[in-house]
C-alpha positions as CSV (number, residue, x, y, z in Angstrom):
1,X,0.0,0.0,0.0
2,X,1.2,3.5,-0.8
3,X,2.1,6.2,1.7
4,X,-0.7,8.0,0.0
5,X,-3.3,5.8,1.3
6,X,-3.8,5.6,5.0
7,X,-5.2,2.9,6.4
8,X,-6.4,2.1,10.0
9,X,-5.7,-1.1,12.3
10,X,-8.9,-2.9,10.1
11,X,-6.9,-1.9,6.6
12,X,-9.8,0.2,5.4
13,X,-8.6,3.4,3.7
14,X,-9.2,6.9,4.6
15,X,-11.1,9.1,2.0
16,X,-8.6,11.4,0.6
17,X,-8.5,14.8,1.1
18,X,-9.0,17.5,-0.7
19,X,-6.5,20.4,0.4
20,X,-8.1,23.3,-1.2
21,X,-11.4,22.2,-0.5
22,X,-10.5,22.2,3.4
23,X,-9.0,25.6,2.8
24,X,-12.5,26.7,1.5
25,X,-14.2,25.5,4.7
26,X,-11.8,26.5,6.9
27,X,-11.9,30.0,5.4
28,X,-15.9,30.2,6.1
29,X,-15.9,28.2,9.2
30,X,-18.1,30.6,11.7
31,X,-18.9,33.5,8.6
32,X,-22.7,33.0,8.2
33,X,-24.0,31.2,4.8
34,X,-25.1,34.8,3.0
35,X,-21.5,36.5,3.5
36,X,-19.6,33.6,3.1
37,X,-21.1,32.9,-0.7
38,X,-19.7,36.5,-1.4
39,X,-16.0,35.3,-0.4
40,X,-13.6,34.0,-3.0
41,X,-12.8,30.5,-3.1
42,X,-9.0,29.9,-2.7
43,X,-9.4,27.7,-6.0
44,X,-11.0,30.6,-7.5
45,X,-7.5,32.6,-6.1
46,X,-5.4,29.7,-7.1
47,X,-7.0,30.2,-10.8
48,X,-6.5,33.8,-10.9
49,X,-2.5,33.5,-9.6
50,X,-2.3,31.0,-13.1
51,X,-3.4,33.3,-14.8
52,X,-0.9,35.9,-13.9
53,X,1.5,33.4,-14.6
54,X,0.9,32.8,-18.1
55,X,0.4,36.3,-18.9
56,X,4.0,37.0,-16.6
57,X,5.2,34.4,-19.3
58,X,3.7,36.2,-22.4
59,X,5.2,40.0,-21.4
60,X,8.8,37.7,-20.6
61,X,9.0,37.3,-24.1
62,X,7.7,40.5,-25.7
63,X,10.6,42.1,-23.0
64,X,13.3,42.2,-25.6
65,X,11.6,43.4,-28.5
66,X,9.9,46.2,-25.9
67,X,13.7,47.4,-25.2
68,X,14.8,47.5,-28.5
69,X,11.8,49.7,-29.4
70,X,12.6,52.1,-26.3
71,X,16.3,52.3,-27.7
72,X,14.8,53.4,-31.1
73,X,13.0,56.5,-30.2
């Protein structure tokens, strides 16, 4: 059995958990239900932060060609 699958003195196997989905509870834990639909998810966070990545990845490579048109003015 992996080290990813815990199992108790029986052999049955714990569920697996879901990281983000316990940071989402744990965020609204005490928050009642009709404020805590208006917070972001942290997967909806973890979405947005990808997102900056790619676009950090797109201005990475227009850089060069950016500086060469600053040097030209």
């Amino acid at each position: 059995m992996s080290s990813a699958h815990a199992a108790d003195a029986a052999g049955r196997v714990a569920p697996k958990v879901n990281p983000v989905g316990e940071l989402d509870a744990i965020a609204t834990t005490g928050i009642p239900a009709e404020y805590a639909a208006r917070l972001p998810k942290v997967k909806d966070q973890l979405a947005g932060l990808n997102e900056l990545n790619q676009l950090h990845q797109l201005t990475d490579q227009a850089a060069p060609v950016l500086a060469l048109a600053s040097a030209v003015e």
